[in-house]
C-alpha positions as CSV (number, residue, x, y, z in Angstrom):
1,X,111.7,81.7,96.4
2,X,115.2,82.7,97.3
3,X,117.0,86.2,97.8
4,X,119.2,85.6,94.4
5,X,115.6,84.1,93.1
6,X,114.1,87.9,93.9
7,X,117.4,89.6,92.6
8,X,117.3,87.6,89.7
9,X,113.6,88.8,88.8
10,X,114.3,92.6,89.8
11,X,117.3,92.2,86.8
12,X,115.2,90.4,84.0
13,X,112.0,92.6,84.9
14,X,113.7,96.3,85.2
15,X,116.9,95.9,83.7
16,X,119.5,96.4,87.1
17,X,122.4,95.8,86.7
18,X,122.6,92.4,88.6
19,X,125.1,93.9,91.4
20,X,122.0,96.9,91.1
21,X,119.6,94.7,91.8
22,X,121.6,92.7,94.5
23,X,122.1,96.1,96.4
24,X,117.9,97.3,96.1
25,X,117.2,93.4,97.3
26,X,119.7,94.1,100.2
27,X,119.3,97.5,101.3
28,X,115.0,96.5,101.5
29,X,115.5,93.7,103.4
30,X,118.5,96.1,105.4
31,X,115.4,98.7,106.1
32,X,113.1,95.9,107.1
33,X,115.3,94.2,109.9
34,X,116.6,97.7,111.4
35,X,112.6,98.4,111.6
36,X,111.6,95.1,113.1
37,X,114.6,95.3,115.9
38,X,113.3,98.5,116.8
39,X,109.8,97.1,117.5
40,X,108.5,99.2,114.4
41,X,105.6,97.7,112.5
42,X,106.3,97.8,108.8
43,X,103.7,97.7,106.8
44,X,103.3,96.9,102.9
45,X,100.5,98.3,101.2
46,X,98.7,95.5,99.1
47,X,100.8,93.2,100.9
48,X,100.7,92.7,104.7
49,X,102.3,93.7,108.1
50,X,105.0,92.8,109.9
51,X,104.6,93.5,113.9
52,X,107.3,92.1,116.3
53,X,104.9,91.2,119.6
54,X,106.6,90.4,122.7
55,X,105.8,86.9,124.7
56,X,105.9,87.4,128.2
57,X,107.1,84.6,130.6
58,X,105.4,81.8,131.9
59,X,105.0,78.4,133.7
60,X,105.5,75.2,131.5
61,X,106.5,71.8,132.1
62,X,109.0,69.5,131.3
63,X,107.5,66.9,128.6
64,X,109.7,64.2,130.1
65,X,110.2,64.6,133.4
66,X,106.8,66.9,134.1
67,X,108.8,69.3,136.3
68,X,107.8,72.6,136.0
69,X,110.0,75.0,134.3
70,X,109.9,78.9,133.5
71,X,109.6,79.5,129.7
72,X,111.8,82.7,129.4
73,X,109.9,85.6,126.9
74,X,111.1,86.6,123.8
75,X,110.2,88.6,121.2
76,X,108.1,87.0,118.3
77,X,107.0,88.6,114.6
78,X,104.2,88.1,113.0
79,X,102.9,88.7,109.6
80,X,99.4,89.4,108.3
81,X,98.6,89.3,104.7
82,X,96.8,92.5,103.5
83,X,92.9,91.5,102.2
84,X,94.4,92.6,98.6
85,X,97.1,89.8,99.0
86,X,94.4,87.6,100.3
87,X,91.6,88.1,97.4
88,X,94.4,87.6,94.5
89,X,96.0,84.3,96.1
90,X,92.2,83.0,96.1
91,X,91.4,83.7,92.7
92,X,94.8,83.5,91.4
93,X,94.7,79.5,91.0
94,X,91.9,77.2,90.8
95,X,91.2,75.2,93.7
96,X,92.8,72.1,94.4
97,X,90.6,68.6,93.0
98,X,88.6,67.2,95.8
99,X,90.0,64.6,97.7
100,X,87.6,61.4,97.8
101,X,87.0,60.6,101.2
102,X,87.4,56.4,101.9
103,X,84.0,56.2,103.0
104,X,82.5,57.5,99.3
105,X,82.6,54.9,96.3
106,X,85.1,54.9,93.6
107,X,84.8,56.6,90.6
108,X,83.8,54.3,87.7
């Protein structure tokens, strides 16, 4: 799903104006960012959180060579999905169908 699929879905389901719905989309996501530079979780009820976790530096090596580098830290962000997001994509669908494994005998 795309930002114009999301505005799209805000107009047919609410009835925005499409620019309406284009500036609710924007001004979320706008909210979101300026919360996640500032190292703020945000957190979604029924949803998930989003937590911006910082990765210290450390020792790696060079695949190629095998000299030993410093990997610079940086700032990563993680999201966990709420338990009420988890239960309703697991009951949503049915599960996939099994996958016969070589070593079982075809289906007659």
């Amino acid at each position: 799903m795309t930002k114009a699929d999301i505005i799209t879905r805000i107009y047919e389901k609410i009835g925005f104006s499409k620019k309406d719905a284009t500036d609710v989309v924007e001004a979320t996501f706008d909210i979101i960012k300026g919360c996640l530079e500032n190292a703020e979780k945000v957190k979604i009820s029924g949803f998930g959180n989003f937590v911006v976790n910082t990765k210290r530096p450390r020792k790696g090596r060079n695949p190629q060579t095998g000299d030993e580098i410093i990997i610079v830290g940086r700032k990563v962000l993680t999201f966990k999905a709420s338990q009420i997001l988890k239960k309703s994509l697991n009951t949503m669908s049915p599960p996939p169908p099994s996958v016969s494994s070589p070593s079982s005998p075809p289906a007659e």
